[in-house]
N, CA and C atoms as an extended XYZ file, in Angstrom:
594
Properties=species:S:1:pos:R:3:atomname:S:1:resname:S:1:resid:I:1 pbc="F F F"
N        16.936       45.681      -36.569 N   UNK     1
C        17.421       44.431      -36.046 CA  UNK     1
C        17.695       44.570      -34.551 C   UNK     1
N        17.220       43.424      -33.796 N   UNK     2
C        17.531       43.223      -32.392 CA  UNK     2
C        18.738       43.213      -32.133 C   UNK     2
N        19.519       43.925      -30.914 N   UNK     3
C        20.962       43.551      -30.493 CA  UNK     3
C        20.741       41.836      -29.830 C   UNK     3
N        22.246       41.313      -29.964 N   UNK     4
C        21.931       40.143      -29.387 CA  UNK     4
C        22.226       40.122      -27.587 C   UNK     4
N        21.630       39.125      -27.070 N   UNK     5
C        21.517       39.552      -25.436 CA  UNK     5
C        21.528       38.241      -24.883 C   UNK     5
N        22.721       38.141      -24.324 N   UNK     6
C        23.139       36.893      -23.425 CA  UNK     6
C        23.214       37.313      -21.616 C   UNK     6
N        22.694       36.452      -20.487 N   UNK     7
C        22.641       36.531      -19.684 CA  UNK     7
C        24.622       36.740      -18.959 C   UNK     7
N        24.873       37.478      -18.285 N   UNK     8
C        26.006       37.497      -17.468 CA  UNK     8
C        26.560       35.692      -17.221 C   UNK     8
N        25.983       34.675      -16.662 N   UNK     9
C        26.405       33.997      -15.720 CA  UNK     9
C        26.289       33.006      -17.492 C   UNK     9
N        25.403       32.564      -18.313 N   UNK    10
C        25.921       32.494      -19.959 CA  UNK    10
C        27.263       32.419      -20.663 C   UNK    10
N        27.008       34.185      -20.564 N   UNK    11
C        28.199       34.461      -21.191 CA  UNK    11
C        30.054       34.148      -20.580 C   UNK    11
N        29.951       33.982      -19.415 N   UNK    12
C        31.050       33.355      -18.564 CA  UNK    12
C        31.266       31.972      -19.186 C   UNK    12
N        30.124       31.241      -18.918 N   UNK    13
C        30.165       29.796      -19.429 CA  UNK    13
C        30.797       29.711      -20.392 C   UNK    13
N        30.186       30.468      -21.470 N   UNK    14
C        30.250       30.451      -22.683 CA  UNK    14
C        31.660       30.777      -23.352 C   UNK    14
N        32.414       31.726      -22.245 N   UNK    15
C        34.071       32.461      -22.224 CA  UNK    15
C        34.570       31.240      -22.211 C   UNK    15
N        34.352       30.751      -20.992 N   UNK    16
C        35.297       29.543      -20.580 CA  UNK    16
C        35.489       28.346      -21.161 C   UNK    16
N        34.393       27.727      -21.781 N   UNK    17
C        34.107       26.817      -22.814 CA  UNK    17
C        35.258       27.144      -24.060 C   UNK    17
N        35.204       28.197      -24.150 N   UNK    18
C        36.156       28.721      -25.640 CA  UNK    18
C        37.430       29.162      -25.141 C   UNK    18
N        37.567       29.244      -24.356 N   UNK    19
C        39.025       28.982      -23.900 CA  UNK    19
C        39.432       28.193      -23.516 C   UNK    19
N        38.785       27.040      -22.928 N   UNK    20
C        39.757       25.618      -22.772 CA  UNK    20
C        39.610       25.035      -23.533 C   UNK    20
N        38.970       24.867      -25.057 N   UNK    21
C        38.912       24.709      -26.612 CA  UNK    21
C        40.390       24.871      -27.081 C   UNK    21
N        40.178       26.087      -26.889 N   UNK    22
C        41.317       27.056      -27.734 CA  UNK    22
C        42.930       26.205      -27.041 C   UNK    22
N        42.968       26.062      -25.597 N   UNK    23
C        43.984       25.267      -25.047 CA  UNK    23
C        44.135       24.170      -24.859 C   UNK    23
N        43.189       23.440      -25.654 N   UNK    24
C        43.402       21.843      -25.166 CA  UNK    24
C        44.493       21.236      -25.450 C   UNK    24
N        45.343       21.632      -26.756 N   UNK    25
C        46.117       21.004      -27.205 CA  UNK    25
C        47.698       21.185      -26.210 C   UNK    25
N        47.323       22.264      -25.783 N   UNK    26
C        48.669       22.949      -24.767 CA  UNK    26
C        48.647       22.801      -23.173 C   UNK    26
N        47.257       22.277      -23.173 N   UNK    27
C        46.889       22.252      -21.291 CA  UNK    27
C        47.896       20.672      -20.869 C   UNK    27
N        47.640       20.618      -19.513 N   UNK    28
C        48.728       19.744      -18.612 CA  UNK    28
C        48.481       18.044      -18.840 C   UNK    28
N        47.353       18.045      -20.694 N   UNK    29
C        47.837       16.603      -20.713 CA  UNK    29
C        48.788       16.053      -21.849 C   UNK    29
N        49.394       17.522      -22.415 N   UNK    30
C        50.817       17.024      -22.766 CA  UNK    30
C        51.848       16.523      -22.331 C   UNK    30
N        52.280       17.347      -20.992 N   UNK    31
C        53.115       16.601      -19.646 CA  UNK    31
C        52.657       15.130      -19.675 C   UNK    31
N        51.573       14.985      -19.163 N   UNK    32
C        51.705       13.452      -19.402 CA  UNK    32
C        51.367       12.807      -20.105 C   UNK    32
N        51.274       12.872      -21.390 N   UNK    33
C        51.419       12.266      -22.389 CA  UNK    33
C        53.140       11.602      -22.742 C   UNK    33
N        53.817       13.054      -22.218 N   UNK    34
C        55.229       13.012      -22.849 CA  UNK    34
C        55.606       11.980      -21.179 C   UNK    34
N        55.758       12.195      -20.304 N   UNK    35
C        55.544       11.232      -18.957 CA  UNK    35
C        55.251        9.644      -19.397 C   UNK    35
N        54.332        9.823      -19.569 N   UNK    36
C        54.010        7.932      -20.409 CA  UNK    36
C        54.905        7.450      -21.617 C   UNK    36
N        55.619        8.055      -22.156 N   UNK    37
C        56.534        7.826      -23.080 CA  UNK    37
C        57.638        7.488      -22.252 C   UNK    37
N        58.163        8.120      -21.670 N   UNK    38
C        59.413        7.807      -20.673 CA  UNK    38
C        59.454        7.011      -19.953 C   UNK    38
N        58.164        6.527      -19.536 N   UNK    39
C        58.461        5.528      -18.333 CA  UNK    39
C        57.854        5.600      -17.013 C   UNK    39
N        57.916        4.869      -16.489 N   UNK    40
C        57.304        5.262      -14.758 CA  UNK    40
C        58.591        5.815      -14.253 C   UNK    40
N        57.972        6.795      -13.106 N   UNK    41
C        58.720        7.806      -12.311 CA  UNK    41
C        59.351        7.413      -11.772 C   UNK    41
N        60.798        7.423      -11.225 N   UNK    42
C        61.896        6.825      -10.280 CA  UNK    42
C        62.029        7.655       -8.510 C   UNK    42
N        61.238        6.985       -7.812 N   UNK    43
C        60.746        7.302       -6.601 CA  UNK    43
C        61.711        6.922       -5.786 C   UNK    43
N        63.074        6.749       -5.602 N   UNK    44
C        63.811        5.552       -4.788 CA  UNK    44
C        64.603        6.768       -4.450 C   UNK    44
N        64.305        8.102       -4.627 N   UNK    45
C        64.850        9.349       -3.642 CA  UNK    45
C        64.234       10.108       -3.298 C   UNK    45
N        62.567        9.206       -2.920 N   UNK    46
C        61.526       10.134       -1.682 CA  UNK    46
C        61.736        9.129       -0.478 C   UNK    46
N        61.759       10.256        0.379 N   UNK    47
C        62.049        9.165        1.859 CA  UNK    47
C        60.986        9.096        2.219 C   UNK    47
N        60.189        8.553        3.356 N   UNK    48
C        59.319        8.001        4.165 CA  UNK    48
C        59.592        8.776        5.239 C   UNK    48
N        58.247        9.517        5.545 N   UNK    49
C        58.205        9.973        6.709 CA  UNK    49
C        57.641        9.930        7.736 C   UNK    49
N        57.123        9.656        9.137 N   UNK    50
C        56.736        8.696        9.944 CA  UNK    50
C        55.982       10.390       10.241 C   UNK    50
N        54.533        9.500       10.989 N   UNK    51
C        53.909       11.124       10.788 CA  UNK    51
C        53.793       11.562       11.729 C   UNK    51
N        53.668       13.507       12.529 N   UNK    52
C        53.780       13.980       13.556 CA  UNK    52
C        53.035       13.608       14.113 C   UNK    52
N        52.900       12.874       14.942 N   UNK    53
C        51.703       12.805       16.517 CA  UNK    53
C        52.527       12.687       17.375 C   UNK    53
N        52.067       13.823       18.241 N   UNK    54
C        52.638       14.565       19.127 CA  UNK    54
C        52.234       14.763       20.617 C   UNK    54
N        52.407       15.162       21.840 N   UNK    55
C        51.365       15.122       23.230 CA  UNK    55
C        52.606       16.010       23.952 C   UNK    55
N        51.744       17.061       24.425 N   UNK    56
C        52.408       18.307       25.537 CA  UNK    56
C        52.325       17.298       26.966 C   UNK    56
N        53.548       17.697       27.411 N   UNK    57
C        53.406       17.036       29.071 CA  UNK    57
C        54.235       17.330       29.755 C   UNK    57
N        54.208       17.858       31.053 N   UNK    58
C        54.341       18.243       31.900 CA  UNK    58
C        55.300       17.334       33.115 C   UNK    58
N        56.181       18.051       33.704 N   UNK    59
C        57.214       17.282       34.918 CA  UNK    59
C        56.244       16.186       35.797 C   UNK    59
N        55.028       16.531       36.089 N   UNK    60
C        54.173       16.003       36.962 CA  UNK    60
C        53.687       14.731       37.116 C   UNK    60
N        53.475       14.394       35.254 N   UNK    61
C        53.447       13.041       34.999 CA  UNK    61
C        54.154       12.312       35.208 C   UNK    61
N        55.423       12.427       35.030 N   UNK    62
C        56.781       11.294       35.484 CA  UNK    62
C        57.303       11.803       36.695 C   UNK    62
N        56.535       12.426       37.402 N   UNK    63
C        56.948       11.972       39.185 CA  UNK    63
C        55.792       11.127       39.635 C   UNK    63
N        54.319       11.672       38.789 N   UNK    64
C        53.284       10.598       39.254 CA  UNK    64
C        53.520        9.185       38.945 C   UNK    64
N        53.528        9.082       38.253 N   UNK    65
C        53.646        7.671       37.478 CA  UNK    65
C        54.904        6.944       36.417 C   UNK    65
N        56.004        7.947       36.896 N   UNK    66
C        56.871        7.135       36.607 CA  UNK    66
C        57.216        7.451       35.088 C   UNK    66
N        58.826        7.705       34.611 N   UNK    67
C        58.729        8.267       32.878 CA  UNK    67
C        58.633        6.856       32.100 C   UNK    67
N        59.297        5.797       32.523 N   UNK    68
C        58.876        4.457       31.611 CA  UNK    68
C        57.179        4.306       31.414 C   UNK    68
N        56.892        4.200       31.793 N   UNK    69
C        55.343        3.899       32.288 CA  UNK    69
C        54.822        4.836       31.399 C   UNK    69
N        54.936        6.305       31.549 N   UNK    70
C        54.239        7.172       30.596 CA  UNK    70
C        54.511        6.968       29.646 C   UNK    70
N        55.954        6.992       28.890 N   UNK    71
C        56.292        6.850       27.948 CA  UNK    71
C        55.792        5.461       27.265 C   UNK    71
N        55.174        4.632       27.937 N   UNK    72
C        54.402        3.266       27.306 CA  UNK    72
C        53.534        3.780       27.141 C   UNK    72
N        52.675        4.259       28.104 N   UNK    73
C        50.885        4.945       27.611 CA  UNK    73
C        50.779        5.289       26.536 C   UNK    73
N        51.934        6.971       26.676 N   UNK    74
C        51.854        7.479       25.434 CA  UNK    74
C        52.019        6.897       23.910 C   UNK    74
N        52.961        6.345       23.841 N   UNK    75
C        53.290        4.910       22.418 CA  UNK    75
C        52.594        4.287       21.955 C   UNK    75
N        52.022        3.101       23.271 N   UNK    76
C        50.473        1.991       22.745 CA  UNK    76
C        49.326        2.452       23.378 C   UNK    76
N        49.277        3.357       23.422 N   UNK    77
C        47.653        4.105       23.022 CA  UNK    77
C        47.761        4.883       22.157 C   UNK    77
N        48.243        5.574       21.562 N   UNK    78
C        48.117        7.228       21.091 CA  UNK    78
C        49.374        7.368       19.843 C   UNK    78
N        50.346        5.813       20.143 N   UNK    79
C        51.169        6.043       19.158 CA  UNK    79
C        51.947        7.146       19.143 C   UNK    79
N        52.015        8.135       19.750 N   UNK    80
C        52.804        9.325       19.939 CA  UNK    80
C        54.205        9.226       19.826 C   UNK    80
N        55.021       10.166       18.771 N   UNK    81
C        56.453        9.658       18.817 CA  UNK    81
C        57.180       11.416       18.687 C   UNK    81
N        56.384       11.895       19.582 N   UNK    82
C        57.153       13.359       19.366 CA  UNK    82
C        56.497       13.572       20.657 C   UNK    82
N        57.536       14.262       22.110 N   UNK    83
C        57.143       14.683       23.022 CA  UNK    83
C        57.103       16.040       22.879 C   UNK    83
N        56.203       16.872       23.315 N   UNK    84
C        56.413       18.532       24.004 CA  UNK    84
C        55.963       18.579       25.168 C   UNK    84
N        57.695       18.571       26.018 N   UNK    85
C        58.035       19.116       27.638 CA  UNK    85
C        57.890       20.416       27.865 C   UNK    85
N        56.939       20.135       28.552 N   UNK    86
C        56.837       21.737       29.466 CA  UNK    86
C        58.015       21.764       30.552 C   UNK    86
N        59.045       22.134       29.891 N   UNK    87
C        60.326       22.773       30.351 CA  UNK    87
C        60.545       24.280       31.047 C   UNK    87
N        59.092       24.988       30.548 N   UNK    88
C        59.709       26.314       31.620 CA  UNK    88
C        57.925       26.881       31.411 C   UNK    88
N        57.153       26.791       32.935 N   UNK    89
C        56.127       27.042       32.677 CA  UNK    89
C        55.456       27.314       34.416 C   UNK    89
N        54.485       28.838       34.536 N   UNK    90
C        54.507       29.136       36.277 CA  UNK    90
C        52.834       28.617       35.962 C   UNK    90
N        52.652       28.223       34.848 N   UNK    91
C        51.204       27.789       35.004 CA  UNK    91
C        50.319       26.317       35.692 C   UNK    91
N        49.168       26.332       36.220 N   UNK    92
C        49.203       25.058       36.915 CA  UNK    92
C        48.782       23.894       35.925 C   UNK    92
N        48.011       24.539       34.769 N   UNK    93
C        47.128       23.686       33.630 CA  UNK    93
C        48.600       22.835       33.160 C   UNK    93
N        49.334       23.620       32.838 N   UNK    94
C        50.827       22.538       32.267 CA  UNK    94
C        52.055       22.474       33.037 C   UNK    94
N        52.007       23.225       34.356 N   UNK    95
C        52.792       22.177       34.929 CA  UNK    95
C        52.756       21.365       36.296 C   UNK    95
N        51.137       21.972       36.867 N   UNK    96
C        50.815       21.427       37.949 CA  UNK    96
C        50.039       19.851       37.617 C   UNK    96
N        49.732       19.468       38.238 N   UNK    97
C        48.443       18.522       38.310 CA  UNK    97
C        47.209       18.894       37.497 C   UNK    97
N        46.408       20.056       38.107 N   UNK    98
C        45.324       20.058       37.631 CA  UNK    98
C        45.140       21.800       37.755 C   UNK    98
N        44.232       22.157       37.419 N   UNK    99
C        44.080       23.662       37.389 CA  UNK    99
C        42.820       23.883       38.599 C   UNK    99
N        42.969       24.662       39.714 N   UNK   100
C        41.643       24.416       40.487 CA  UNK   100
C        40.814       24.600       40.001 C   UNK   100
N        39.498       23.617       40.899 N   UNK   101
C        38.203       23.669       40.259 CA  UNK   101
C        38.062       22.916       38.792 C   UNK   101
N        38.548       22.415       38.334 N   UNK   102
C        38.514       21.468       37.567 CA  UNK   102
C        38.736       19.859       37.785 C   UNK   102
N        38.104       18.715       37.154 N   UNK   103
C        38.264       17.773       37.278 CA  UNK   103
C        39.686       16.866       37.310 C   UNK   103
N        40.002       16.016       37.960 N   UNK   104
C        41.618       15.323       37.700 CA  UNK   104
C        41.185       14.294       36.952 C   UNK   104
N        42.384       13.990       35.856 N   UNK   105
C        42.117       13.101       34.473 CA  UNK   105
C        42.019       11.780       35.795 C   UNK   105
N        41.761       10.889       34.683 N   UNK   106
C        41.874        9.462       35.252 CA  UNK   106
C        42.906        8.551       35.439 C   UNK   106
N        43.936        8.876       35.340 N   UNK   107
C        45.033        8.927       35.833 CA  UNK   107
C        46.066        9.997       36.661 C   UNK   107
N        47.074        8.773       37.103 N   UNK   108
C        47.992       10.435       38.061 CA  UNK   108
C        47.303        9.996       39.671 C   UNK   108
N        48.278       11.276       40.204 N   UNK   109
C        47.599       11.607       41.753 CA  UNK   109
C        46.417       11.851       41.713 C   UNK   109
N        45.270       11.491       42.338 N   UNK   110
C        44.168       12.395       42.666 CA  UNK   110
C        43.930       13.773       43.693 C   UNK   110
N        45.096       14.303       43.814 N   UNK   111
C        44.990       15.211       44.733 CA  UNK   111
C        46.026       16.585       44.135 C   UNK   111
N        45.130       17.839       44.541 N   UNK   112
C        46.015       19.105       44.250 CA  UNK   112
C        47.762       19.764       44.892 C   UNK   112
N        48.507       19.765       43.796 N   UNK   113
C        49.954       20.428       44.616 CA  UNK   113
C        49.370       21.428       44.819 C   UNK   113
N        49.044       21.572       45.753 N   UNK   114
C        48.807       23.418       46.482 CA  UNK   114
C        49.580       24.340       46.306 C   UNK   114
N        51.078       23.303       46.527 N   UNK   115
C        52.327       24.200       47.121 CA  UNK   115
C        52.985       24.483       45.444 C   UNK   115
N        52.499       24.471       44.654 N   UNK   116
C        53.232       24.423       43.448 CA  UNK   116
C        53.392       26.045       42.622 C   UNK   116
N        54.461       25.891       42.272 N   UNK   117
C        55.446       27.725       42.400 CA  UNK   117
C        55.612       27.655       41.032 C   UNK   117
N        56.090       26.841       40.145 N   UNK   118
C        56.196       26.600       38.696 CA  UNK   118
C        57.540       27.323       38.444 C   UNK   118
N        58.525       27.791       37.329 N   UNK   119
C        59.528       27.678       36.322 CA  UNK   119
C        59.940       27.182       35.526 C   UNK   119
N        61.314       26.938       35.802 N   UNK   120
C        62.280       25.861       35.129 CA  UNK   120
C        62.004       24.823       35.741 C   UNK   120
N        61.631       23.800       34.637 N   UNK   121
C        62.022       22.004       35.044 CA  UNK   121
C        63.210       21.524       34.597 C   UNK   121
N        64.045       22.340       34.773 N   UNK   122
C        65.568       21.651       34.037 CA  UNK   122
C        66.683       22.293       34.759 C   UNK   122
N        67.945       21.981       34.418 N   UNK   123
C        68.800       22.483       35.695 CA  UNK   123
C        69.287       23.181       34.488 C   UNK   123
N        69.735       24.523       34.418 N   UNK   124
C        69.731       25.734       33.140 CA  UNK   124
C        71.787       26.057       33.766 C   UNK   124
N        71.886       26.662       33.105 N   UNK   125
C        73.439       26.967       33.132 CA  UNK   125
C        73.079       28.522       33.631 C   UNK   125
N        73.847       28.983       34.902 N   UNK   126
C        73.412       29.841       35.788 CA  UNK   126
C        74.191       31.354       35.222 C   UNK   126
N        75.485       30.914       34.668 N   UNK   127
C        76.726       31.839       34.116 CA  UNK   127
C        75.782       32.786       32.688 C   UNK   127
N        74.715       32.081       31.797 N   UNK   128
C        73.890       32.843       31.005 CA  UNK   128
C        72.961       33.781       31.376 C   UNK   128
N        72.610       33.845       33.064 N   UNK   129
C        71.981       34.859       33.356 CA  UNK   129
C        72.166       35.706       34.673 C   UNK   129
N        73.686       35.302       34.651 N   UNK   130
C        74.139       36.105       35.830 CA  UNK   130
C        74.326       38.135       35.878 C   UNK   130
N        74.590       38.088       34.483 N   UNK   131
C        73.927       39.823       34.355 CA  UNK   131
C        73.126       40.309       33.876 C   UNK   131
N        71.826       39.267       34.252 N   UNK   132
C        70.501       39.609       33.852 CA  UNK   132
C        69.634       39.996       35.423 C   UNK   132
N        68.191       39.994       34.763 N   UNK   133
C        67.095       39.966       36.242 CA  UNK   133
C        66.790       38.865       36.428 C   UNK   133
N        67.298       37.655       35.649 N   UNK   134
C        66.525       36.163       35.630 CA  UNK   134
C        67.742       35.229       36.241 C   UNK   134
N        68.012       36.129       37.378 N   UNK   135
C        69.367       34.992       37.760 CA  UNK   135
C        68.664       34.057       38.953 C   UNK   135
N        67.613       33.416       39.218 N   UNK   136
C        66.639       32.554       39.903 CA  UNK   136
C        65.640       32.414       39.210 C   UNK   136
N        65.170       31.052       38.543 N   UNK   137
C        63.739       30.528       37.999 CA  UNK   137
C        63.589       29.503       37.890 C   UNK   137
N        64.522       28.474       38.932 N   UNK   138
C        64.390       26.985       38.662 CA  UNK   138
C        63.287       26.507       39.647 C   UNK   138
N        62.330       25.628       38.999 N   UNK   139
C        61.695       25.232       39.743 CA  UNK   139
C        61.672       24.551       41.021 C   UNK   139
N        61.560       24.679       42.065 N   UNK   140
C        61.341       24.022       43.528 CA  UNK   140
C        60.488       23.041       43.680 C   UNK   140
N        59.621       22.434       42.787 N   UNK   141
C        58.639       21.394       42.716 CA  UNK   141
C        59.323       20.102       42.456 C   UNK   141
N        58.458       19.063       42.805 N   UNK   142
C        58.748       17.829       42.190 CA  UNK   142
C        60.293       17.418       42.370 C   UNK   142
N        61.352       17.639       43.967 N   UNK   143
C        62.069       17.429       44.400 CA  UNK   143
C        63.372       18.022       42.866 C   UNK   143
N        63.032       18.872       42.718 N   UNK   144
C        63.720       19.716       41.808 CA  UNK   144
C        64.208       18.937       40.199 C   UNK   144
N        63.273       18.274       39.891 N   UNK   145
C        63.572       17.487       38.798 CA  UNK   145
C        63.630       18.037       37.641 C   UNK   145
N        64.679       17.395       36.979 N   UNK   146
C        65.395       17.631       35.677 CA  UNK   146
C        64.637       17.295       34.843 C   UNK   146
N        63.006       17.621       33.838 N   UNK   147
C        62.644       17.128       33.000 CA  UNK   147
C        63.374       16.502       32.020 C   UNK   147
N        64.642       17.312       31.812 N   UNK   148
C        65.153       16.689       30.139 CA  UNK   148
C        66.111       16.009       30.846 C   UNK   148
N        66.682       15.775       31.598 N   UNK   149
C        67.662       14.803       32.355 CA  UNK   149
C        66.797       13.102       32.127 C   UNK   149
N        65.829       13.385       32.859 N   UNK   150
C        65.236       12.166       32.778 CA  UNK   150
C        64.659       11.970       31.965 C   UNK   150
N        63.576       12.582       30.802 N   UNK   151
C        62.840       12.314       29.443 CA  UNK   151
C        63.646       11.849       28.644 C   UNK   151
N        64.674       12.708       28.184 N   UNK   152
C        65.048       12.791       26.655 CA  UNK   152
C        66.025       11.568       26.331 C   UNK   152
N        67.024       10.912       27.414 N   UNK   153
C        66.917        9.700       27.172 CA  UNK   153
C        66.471        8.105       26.505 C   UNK   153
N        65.267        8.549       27.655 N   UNK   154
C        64.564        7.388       27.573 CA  UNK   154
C        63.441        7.236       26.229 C   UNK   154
N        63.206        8.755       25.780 N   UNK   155
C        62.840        8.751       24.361 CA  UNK   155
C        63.622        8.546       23.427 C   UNK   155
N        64.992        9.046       23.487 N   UNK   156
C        65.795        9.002       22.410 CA  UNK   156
C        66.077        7.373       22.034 C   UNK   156
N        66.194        6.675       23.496 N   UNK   157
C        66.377        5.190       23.198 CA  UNK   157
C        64.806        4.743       22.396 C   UNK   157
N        63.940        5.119       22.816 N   UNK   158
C        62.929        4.458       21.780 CA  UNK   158
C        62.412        4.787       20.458 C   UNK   158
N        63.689        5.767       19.953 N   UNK   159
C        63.767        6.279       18.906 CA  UNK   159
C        62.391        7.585       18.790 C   UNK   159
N        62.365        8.079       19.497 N   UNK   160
C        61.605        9.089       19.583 CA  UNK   160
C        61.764       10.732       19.841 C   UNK   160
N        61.217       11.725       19.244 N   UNK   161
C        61.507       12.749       19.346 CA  UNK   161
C        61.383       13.803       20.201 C   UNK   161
N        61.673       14.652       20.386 N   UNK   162
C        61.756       15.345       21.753 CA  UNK   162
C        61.825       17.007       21.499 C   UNK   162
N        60.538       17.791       21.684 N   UNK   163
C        60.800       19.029       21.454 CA  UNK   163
C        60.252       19.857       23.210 C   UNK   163
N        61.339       20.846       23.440 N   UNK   164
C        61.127       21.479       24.485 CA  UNK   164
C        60.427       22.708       24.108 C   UNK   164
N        59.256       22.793       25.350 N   UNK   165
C        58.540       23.999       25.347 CA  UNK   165
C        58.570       25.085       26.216 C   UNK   165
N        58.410       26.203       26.004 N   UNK   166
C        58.252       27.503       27.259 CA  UNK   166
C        57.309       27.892       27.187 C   UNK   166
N        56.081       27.694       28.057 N   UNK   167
C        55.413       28.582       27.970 CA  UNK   167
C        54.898       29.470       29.263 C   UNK   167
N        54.434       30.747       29.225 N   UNK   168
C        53.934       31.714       30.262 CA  UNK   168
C        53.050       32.802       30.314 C   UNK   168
N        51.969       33.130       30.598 N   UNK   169
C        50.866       34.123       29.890 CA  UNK   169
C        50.931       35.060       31.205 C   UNK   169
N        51.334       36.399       30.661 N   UNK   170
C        51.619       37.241       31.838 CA  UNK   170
C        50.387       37.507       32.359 C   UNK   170
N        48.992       37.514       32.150 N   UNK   171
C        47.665       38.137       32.685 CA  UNK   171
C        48.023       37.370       33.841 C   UNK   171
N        48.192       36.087       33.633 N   UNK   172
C        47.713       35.534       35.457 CA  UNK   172
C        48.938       35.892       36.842 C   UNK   172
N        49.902       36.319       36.079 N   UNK   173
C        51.097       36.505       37.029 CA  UNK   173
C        51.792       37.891       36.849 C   UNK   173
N        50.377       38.648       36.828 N   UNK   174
C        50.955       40.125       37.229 CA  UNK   174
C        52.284       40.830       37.962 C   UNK   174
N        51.662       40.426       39.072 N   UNK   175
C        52.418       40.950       40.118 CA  UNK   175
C        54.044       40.405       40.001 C   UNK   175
N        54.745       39.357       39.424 N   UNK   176
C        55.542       38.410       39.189 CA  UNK   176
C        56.223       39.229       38.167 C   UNK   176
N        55.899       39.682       37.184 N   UNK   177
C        56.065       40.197       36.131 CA  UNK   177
C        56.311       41.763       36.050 C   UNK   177
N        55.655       42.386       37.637 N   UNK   178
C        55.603       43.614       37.264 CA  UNK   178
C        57.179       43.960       38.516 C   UNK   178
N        57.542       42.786       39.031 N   UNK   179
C        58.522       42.922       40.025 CA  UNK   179
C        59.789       42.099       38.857 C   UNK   179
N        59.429       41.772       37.948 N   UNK   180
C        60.372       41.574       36.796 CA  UNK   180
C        60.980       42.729       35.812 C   UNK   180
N        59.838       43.449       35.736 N   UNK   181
C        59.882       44.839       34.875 CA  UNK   181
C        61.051       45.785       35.811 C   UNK   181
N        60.251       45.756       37.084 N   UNK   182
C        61.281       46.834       37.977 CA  UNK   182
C        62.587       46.564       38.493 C   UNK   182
N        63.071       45.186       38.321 N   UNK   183
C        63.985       44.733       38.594 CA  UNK   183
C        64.857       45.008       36.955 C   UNK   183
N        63.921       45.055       35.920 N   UNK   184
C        64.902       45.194       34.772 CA  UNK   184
C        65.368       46.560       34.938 C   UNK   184
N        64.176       48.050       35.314 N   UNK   185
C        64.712       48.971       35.262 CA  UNK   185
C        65.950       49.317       36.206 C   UNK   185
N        65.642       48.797       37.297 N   UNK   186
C        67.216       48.698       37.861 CA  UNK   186
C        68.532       48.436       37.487 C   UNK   186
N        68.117       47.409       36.569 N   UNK   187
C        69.378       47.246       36.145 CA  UNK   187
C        69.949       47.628       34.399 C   UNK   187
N        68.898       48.563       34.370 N   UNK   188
C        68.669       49.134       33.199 CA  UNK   188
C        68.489       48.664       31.918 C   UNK   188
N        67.748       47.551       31.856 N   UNK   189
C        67.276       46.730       31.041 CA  UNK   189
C        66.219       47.108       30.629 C   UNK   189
N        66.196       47.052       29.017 N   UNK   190
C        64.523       47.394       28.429 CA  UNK   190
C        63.815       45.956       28.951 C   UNK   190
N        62.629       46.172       28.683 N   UNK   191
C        61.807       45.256       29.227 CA  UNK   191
C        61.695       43.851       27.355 C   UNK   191
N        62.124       44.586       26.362 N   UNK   192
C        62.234       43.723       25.622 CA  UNK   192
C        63.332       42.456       25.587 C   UNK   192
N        64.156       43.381       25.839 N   UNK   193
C        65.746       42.387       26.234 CA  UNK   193
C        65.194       41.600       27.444 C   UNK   193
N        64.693       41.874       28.348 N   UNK   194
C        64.815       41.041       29.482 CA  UNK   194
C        63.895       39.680       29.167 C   UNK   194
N        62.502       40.112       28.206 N   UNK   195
C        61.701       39.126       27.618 CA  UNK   195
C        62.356       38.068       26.362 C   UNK   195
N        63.838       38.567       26.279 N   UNK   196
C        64.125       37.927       24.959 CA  UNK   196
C        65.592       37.011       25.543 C   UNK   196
N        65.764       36.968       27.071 N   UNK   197
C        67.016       36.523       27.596 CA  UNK   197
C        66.716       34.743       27.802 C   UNK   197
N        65.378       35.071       27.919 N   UNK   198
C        65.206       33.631       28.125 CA  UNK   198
C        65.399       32.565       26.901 C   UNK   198
């Protein structure tokens, strides 16, 4: 007598078939079976949640054009109801104008801050880093403006949300960073602590 001989990809089928047989009576349409007996579900303690759309932006915009004004763009175009302020940033892509050699959006100044140094856009409490290496990083741009002084307001009145950002990528600001390091060893700071003061 021949052995019997079923193909691999068959015999799977063939497993699985006989096991959801074997479970039908126990699989997930007892739950609702027993669900339809009870009633419809009482939903009147899920809240409604209005959904994240969100837009990164920078001090630059509301000296160009004003924070009412943006804050309209952003709303009735884009619907946006969650800001992220670039609150502490030496980069030009988020907190200058434009990044050189690249195009300027279609709105805004049409012309490059040359002179632009980047940091803090906010006026920071000076007593938290007075026995650190970070006791100077407020920005000098944009007649020294208070991003969250002036944003968070005028969002909060339009019922809108407001998350602050830091950001800084040491490759482009070597030299900045490496007179940060030596200023920590001076004052005998690991270089982790000094990255974690901010």
């Amino acid at each position: 007598m021949l052995p019997f001989q079923m193909a691999r990809r068959r015999f799977f089928q063939f497993a699985s078939s006989i096991g959801a047989w074997a479970l039908q009576g126990q699989g997930p349409s007892a739950p609702v079976a027993q669900t339809a007996r009870e009633g419809p579900i009482d939903r009147t303690g899920v809240k409604y949640r209005k959904p994240y759309i969100a837009i990164q932006v920078g001090a630059v915009s509301f000296v160009d054009e004003g924070t009412d004004k943006v804050l309209d763009i952003f709303q009735e175009r884009a619907h946006v109801n969650t800001l992220w302020l670039n609150t502490y940033t030496y980069e030009r892509g988020t907190g200058g104008r434009q990044i050189p050699g690249h195009p300027f959006p279609d709105h805004g100044v049409q012309a490059p801050d040359t002179d632009y140094q980047g940091g803090a856009f906010y006026d920071y409490n000076p007593k938290f880093f007075e026995r650190t290496c970070l006791n100077e990083f407020r920005s000098p741009n944009y007649n020294r403006l208070d991003i969250i002084r002036e944003v968070v307001p005028s969002q909060e009145a339009r019922d809108r949300r407001v998350c602050l950002g830091l950001q800084q990528r040491r490759c482009e600001h070597a030299a900045a960073h490496q007179e940060l390091h030596a200023r920590a060893r001076n004052r005998r700071l690991r270089p982790a602590q000094q990255h974690s003061l901010l």
